[in-house]
SERONU-785434 format. One record per atom (N, C-alpha, C): x, y, z. Coordinates in steps of 0.02 Angstrom, whole numbers, padded with zeros to 5 digits, always signed. Example, Ala and Ser with C-alpha at 12.3 -4.5 7.8 and 13.67 -1.06 7.14 Angstrom:
residues 2
+00660-00284+00390/+00615-00225+00390/+00660-00165+00390/+00642-00112+00354/+00684-00053+00357/+00645+00002+00394/
END
This chain:
residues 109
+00995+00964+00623/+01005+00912+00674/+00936+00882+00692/+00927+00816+00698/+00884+00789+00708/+00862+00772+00784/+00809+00790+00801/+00805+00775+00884/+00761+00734+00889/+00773+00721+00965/+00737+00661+00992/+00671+00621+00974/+00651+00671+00995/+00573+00663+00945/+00557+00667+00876/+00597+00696+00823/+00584+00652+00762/+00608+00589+00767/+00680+00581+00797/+00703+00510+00803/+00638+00440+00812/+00612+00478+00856/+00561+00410+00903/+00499+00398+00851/+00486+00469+00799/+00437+00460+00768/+00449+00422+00686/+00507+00456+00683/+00553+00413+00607/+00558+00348+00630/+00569+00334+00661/+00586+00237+00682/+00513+00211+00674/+00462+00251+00695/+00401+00231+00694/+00347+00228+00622/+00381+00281+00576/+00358+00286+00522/+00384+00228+00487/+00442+00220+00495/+00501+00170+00452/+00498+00108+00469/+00460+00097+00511/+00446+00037+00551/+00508-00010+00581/+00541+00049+00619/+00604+00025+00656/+00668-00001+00592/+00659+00018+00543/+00702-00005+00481/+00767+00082+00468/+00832+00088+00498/+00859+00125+00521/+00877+00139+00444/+00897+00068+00391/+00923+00072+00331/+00869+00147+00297/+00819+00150+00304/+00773+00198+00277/+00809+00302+00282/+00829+00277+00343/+00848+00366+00360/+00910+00385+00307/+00929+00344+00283/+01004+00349+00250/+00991+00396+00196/+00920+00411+00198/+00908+00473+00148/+00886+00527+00174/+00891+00523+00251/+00866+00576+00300/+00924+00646+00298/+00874+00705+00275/+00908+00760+00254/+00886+00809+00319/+00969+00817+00377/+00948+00877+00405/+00925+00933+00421/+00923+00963+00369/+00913+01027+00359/+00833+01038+00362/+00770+00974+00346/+00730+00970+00369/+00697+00944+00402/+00625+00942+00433/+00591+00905+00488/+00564+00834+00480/+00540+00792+00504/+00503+00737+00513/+00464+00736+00444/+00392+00786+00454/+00375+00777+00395/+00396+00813+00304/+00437+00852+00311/+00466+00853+00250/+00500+00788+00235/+00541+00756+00286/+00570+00706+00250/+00551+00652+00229/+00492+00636+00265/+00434+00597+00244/+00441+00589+00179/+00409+00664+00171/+00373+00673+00086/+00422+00639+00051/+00494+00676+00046/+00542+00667+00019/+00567+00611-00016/+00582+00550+00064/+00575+00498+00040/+00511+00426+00031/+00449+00461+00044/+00415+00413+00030/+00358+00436-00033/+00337+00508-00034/+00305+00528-00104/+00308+00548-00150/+00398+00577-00162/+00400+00619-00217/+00395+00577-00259/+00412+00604-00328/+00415+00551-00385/+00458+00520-00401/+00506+00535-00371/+00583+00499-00385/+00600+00498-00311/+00572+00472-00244/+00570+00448-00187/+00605+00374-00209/+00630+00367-00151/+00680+00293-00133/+00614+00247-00120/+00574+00265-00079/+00512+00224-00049/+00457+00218-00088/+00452+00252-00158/+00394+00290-00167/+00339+00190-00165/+00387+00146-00213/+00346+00097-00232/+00345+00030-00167/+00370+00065-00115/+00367+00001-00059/+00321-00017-00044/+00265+00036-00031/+00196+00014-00004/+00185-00026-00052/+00167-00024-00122/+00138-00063-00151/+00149-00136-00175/+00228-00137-00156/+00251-00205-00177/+00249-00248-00096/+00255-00219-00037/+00239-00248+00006/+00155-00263+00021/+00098-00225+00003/+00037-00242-00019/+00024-00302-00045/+00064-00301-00124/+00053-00342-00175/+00084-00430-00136/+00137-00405-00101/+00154-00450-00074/+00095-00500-00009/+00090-00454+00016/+00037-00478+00087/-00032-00511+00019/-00055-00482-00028/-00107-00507-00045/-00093-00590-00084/-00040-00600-00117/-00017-00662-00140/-00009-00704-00088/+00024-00694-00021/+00042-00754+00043/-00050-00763+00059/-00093-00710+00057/-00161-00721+00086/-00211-00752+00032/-00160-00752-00038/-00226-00787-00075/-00181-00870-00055/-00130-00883-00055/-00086-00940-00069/-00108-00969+00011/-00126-00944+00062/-00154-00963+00123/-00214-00994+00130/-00263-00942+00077/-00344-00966+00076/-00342-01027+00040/-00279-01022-00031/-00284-01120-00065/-00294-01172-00014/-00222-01151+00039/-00202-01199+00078/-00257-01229+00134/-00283-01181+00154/-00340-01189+00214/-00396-01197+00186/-00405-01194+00139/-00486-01221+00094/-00476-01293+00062/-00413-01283+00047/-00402-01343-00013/-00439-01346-00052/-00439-01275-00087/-00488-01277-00148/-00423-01301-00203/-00481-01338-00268/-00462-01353-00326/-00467-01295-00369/-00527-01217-00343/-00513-01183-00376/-00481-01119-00375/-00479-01078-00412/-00408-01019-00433/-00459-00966-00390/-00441-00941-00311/-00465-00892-00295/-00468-00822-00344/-00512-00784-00340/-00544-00710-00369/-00524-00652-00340/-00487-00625-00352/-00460-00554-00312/-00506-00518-00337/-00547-00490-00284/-00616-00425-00287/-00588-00359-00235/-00574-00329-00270/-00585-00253-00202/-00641-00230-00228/-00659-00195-00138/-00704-00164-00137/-00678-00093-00141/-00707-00043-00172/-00632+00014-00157/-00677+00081-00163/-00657+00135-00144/-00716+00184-00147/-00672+00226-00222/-00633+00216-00253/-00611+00263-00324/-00582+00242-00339/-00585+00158-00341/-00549+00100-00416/-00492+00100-00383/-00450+00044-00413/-00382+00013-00417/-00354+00049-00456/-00300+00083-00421/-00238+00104-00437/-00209+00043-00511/-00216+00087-00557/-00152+00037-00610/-00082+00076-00595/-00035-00007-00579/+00037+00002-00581/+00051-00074-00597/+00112-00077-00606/+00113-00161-00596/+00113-00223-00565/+00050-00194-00500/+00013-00242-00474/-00042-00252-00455/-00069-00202-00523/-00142-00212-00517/-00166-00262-00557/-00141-00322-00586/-00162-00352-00639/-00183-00435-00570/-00150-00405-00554/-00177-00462-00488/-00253-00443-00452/-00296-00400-00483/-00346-00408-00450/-00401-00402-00508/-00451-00466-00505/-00492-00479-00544/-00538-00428-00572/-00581-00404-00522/-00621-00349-00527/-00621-00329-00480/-00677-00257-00470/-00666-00218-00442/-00752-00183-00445/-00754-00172-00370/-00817-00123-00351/-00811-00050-00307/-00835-00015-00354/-00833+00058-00321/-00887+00107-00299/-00877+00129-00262/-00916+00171-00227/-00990+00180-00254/-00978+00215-00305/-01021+00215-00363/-01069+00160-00371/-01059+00111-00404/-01084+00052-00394/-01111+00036-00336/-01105+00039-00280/-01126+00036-00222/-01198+00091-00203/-01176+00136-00204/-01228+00179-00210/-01283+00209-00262/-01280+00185-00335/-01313+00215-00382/-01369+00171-00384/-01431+00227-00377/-01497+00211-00386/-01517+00133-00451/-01532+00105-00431/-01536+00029-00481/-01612+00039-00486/-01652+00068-00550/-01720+00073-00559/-01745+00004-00594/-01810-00017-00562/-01842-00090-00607/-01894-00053-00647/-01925-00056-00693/-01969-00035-00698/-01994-00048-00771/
END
């Protein structure tokens, strides 16, 4: 049985989206079911983050056209501390700078 307080905290994880619990398994707590349905490998959620990501980054490049009125094809750069995830929406980002790069000694000499 699910109580109050996972209730208040599942609505909050799920972001008030009730359709999400429909895989909510009694028998365990808040965060088991988490895992369940948002990390296993065969999770219902597993790929939401990333297509809602992928999503927010296309309306924000299709925004910067609009408000620049550039003629040219914006550059998707992350900055990222251990690279871009490959899945199939990483082809949407041009390059990429990591940690590494950031910090490794650059000798002139």
């Amino acid at each position: 049985m699910i109580d109050r307080k996972d209730i208040a905290q599942a609505y909050m994880v799920f972001g008030g989206i009730l359709y999400y619990l429909n895989d909510w398994d009694g028998r365990y707590g808040l965060p088991q079911n988490m895992d369940r349905i948002i990390f296993h490998e065969d999770a219902p959620l597993k790929d939401e983050f990333e297509s809602d990501y992928a999503e927010k980054l296309r309306n924000k490049l299709f925004a910067f056209g609009n408000e620049t009125r550039t003629t040219k094809t914006p550059h998707l750069t992350f900055v990222t501390t251990y690279g871009v995830k490959q899945n199939r929406h990483s082809n949407m980002v041009q390059s990429e700078v990591t940690l590494d790069a950031l910090f490794t000694p650059v000798f002139r000499g």
